[in-house]
N, CA, C and O atoms as a GROMACS GRO file, in nm:
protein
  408
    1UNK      N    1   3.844   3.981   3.309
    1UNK     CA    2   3.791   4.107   3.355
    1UNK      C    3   3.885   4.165   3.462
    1UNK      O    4   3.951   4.092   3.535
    2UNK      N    5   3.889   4.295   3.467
    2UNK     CA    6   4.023   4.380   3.508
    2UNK      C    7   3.895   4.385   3.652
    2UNK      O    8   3.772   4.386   3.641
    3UNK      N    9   3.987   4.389   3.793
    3UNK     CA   10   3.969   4.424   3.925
    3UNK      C   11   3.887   4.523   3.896
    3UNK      O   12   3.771   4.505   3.934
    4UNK      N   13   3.912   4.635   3.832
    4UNK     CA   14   3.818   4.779   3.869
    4UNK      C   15   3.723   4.803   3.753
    4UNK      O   16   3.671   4.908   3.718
    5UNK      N   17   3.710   4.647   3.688
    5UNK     CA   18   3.555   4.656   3.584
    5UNK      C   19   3.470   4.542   3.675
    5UNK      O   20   3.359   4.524   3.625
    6UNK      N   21   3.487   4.488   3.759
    6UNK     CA   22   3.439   4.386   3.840
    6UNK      C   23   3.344   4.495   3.895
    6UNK      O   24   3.242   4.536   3.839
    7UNK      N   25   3.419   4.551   4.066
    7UNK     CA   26   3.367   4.670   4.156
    7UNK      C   27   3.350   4.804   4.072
    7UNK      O   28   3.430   4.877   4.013
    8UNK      N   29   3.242   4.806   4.088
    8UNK     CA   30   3.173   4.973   3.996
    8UNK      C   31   3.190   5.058   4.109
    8UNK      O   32   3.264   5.157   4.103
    9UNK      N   33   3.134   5.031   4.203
    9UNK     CA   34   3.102   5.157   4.336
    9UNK      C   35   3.034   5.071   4.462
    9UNK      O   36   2.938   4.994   4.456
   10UNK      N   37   3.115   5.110   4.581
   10UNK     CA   38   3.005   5.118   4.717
   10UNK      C   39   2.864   5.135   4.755
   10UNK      O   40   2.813   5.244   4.780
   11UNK      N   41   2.824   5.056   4.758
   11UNK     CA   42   2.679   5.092   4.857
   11UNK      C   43   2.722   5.161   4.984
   11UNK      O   44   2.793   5.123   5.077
   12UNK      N   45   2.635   5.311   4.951
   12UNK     CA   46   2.651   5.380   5.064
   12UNK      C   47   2.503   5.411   5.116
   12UNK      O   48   2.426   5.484   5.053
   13UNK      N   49   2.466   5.342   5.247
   13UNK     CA   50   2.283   5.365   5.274
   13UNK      C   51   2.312   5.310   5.404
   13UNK      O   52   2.407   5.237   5.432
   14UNK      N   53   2.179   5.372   5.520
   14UNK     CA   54   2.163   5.334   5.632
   14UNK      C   55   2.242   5.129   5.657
   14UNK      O   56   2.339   5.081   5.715
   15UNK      N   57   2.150   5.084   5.591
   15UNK     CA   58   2.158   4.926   5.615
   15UNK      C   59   2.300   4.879   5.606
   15UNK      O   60   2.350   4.790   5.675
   16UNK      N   61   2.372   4.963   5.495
   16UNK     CA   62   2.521   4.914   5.442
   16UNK      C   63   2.608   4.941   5.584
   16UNK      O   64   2.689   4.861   5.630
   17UNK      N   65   2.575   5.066   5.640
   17UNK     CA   66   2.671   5.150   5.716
   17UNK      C   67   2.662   5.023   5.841
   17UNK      O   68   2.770   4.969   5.864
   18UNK      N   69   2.547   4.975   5.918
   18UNK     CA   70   2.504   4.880   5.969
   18UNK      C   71   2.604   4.786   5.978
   18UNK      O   72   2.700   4.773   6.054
   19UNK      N   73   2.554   4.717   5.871
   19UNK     CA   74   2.653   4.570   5.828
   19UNK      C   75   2.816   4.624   5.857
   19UNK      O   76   2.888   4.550   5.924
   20UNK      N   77   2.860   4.731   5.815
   20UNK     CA   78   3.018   4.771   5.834
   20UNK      C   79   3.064   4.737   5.994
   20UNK      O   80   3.173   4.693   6.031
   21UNK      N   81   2.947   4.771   6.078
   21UNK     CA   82   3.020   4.745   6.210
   21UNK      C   83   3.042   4.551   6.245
   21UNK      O   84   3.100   4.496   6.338
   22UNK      N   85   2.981   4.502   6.147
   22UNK     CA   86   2.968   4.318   6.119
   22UNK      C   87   3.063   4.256   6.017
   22UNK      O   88   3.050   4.148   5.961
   23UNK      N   89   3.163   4.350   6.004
   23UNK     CA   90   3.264   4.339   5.849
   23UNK      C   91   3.200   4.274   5.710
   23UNK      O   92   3.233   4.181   5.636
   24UNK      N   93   3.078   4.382   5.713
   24UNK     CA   94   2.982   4.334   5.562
   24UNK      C   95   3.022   4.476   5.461
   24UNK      O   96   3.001   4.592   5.497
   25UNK      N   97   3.067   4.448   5.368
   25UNK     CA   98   3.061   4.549   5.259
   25UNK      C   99   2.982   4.541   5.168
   25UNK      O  100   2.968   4.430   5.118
   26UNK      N  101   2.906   4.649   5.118
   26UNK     CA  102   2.780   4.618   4.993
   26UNK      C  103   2.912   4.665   4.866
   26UNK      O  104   3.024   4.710   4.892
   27UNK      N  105   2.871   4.646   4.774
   27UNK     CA  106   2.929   4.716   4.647
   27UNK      C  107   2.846   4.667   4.537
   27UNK      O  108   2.780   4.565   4.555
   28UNK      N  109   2.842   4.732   4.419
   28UNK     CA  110   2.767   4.714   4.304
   28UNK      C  111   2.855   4.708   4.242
   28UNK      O  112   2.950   4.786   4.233
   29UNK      N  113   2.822   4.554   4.161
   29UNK     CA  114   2.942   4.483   4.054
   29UNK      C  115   2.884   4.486   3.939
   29UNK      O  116   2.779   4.546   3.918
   30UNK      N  117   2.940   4.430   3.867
   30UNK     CA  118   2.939   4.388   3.670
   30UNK      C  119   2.819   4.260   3.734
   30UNK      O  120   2.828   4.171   3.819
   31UNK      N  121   2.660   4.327   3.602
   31UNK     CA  122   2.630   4.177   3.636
   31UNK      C  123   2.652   4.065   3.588
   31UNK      O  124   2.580   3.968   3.610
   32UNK      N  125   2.815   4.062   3.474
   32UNK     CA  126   2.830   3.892   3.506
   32UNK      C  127   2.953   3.880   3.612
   32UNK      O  128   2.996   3.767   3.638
   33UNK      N  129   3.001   3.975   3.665
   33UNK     CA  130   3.097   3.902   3.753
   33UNK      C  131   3.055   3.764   3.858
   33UNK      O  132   2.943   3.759   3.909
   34UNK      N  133   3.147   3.670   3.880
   34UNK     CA  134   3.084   3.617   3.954
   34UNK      C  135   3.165   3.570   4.110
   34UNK      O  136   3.283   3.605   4.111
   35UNK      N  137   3.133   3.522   4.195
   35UNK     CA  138   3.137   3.519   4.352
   35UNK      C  139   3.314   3.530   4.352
   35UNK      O  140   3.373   3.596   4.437
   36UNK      N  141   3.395   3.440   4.224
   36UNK     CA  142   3.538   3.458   4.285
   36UNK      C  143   3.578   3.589   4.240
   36UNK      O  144   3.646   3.658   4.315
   37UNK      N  145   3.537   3.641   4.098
   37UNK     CA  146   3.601   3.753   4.042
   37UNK      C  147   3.582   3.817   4.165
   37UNK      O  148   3.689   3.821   4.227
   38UNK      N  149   3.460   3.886   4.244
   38UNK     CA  150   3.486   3.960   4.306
   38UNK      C  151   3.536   3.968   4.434
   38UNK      O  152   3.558   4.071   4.498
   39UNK      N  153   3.560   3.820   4.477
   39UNK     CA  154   3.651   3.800   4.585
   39UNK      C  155   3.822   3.859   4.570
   39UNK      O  156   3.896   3.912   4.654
   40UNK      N  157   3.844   3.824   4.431
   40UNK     CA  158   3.962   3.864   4.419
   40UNK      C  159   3.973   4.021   4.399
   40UNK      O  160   4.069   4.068   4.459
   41UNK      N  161   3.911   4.095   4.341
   41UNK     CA  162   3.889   4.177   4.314
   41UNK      C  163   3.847   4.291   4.452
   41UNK      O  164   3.880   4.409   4.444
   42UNK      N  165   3.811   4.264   4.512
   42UNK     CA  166   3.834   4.294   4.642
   42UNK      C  167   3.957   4.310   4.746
   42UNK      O  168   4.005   4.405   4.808
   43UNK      N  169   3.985   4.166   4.735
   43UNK     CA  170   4.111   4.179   4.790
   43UNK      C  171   4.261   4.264   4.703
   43UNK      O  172   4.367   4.298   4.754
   44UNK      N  173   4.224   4.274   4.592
   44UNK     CA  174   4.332   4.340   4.539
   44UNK      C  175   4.345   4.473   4.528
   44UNK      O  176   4.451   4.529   4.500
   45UNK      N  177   4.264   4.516   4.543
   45UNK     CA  178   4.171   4.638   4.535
   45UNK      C  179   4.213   4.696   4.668
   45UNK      O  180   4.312   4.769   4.672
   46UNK      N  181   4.139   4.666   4.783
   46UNK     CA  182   4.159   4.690   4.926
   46UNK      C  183   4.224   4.650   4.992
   46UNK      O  184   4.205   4.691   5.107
   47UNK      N  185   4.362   4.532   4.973
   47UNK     CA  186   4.418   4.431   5.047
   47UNK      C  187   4.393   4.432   5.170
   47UNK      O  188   4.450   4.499   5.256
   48UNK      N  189   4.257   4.312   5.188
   48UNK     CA  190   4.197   4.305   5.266
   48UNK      C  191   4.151   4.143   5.287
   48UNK      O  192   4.166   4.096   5.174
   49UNK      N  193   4.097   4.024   5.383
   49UNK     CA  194   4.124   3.891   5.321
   49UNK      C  195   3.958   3.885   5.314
   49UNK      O  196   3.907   3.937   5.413
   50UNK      N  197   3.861   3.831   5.217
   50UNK     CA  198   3.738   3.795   5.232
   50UNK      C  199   3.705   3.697   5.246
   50UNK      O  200   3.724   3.608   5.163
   51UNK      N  201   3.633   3.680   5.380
   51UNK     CA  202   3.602   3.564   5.418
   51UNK      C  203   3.437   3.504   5.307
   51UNK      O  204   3.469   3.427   5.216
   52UNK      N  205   3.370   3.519   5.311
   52UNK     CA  206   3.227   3.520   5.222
   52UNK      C  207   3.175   3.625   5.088
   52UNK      O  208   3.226   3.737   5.089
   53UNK      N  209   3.112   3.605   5.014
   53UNK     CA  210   3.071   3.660   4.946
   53UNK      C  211   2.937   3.622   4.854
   53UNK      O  212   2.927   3.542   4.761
   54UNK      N  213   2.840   3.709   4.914
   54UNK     CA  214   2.691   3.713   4.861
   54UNK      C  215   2.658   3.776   4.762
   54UNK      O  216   2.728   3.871   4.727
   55UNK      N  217   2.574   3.750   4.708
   55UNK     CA  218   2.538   3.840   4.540
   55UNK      C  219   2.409   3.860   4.570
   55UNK      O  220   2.361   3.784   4.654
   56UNK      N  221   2.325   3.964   4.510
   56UNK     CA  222   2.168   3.944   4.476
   56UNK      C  223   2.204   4.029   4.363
   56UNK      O  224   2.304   4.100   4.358
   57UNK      N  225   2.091   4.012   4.248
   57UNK     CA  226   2.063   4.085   4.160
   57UNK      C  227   1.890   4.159   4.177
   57UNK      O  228   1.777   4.123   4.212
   58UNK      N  229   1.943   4.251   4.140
   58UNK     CA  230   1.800   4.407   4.194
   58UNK      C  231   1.770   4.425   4.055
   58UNK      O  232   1.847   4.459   3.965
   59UNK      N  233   1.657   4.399   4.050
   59UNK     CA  234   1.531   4.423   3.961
   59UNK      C  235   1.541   4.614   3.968
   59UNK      O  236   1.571   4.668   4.075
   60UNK      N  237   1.514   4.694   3.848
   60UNK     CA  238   1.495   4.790   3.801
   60UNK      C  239   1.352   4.782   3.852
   60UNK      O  240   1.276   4.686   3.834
   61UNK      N  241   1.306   4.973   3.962
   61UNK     CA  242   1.193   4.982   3.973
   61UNK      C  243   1.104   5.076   3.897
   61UNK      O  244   1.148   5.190   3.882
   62UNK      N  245   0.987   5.049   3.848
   62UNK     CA  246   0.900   5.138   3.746
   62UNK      C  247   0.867   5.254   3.834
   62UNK      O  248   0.842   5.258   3.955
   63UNK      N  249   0.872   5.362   3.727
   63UNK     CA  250   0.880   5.533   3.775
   63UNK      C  251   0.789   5.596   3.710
   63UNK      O  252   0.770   5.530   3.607
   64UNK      N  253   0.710   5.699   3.712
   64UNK     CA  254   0.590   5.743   3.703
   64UNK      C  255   0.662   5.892   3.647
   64UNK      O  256   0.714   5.955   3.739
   65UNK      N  257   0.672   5.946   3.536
   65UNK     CA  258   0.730   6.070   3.501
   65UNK      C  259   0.636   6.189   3.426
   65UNK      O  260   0.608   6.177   3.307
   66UNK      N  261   0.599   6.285   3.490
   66UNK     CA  262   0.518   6.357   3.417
   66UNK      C  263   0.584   6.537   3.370
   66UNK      O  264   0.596   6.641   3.436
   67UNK      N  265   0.617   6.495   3.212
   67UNK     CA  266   0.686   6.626   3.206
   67UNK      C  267   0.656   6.715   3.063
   67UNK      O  268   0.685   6.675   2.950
   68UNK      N  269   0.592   6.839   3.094
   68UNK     CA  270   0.508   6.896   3.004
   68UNK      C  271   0.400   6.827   2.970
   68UNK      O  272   0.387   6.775   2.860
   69UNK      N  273   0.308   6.821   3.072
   69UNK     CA  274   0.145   6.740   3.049
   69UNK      C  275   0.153   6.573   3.041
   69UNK      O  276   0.085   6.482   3.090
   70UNK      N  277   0.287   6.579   2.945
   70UNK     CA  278   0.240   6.393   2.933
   70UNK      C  279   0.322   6.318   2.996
   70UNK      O  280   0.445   6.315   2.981
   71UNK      N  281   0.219   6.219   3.111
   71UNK     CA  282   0.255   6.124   3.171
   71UNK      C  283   0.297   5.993   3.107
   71UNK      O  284   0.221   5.922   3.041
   72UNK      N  285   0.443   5.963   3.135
   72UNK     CA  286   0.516   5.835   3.078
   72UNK      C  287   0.564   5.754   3.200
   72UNK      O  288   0.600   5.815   3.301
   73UNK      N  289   0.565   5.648   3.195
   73UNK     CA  290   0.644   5.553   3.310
   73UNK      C  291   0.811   5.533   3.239
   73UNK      O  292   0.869   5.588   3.145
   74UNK      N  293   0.827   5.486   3.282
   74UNK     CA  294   1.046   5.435   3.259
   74UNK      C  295   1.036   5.312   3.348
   74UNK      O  296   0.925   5.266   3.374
   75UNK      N  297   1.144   5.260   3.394
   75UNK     CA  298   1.185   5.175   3.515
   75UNK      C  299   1.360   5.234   3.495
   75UNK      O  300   1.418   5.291   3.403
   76UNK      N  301   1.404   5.185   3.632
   76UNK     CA  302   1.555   5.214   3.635
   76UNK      C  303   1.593   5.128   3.641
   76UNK      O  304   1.523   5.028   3.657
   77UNK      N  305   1.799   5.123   3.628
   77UNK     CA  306   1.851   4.999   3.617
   77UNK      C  307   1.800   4.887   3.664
   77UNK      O  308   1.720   4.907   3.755
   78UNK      N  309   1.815   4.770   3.633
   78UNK     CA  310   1.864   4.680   3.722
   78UNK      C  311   2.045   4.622   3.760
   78UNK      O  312   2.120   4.645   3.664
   79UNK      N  313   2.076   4.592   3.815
   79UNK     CA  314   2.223   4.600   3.890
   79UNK      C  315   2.233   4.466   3.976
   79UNK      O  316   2.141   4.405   4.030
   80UNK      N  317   2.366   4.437   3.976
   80UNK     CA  318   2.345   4.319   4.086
   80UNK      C  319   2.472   4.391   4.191
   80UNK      O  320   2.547   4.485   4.166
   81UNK      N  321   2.463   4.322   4.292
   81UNK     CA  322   2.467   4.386   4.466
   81UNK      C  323   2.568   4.257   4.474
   81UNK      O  324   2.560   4.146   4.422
   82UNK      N  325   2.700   4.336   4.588
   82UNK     CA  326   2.756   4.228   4.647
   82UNK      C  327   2.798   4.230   4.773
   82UNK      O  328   2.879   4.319   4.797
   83UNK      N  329   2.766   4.154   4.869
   83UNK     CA  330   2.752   4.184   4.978
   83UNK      C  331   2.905   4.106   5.023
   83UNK      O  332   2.920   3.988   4.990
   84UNK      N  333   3.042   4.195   5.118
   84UNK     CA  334   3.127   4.112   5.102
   84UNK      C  335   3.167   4.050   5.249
   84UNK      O  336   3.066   4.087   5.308
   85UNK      N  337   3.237   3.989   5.340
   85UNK     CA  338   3.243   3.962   5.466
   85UNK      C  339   3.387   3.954   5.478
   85UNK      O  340   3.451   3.865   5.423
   86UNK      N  341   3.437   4.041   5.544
   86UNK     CA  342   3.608   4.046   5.550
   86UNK      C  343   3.625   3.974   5.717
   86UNK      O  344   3.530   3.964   5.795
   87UNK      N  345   3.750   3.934   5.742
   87UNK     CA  346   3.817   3.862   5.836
   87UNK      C  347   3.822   3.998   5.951
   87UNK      O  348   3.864   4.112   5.930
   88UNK      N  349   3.770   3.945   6.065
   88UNK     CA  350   3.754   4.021   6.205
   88UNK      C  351   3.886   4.080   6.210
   88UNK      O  352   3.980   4.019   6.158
   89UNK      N  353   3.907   4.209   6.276
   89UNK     CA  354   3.950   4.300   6.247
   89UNK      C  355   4.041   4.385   6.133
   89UNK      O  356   4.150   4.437   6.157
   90UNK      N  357   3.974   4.388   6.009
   90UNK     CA  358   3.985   4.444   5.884
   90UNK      C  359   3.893   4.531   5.866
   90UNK      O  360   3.791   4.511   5.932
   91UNK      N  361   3.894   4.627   5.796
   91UNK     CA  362   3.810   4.713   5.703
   91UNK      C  363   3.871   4.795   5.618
   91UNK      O  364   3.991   4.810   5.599
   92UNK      N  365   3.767   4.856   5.560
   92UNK     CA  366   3.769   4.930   5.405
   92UNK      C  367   3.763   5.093   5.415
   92UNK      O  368   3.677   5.170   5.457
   93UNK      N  369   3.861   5.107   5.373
   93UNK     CA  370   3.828   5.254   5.389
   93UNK      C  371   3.883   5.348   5.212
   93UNK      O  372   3.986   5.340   5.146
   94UNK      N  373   3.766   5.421   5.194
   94UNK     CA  374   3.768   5.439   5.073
   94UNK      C  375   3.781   5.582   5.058
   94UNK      O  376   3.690   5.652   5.104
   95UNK      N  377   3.922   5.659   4.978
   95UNK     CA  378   3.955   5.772   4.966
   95UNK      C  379   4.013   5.877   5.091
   95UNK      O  380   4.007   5.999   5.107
   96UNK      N  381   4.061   5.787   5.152
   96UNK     CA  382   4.090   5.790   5.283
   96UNK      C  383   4.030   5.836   5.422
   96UNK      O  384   4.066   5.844   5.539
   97UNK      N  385   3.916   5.860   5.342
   97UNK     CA  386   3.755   5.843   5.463
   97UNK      C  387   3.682   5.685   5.463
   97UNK      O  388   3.662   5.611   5.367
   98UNK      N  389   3.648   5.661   5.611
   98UNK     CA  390   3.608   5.529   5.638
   98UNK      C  391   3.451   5.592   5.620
   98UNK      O  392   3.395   5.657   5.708
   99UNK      N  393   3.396   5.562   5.495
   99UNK     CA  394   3.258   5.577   5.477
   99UNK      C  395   3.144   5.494   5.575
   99UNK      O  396   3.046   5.540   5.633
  100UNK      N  397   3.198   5.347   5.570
  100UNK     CA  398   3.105   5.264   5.662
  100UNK      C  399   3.140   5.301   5.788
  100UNK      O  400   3.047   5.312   5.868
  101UNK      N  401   3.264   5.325   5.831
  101UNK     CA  402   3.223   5.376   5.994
  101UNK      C  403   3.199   5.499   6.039
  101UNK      O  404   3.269   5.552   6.126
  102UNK      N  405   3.115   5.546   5.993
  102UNK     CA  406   3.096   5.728   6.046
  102UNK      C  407   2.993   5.755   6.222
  102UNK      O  408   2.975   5.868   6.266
   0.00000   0.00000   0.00000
């Protein structure tokens, strides 16, 4: 698996921005990548060194949709989450705006 089919996209949300000042990066991966792909994949990506790397996988939540009279439910993705921990004084800066440190 190629570096940029590993990392899909940044978590960008209150909690993520948080963790950035703790050198934590969220990103949403492939859910079979697993803990080294995206270590490497990281670092090649951002040349950056990662010290840790956490995974959770997120359950798709059920949605309530009512459109033209009839009410249907859905659920949305589910996705797995990677939470990354880079070496004290490093960070990520993506498109040449530092999203986590604003």
């Amino acid at each position: 698996m190629e570096a940029r089919d590993v990392i899909i996209a940044p978590r960008i949300s209150e909690k993520s921005m948080a963790e950035a000042l703790g050198h934590q990066y969220s990103f949403t991966v492939h859910p079979d990548a697993t803990k080294t792909q995206i270590r490497h994949a990281v670092e090649e990506i951002f040349k950056v060194n990662v010290i840790k790397v956490n995974t959770v996988n997120v359950g798709g939540k059920r949605r309530n949709f009512a459109r033209r009279g009839l009410r249907t439910q859905g659920r949305t993705k589910d996705y797995k989450k990677a939470i990354v921990t880079l070496k004290a004084g490093q960070k990520i800066e993506l498109g040449g705006v530092n999203y986590f440190e604003q």
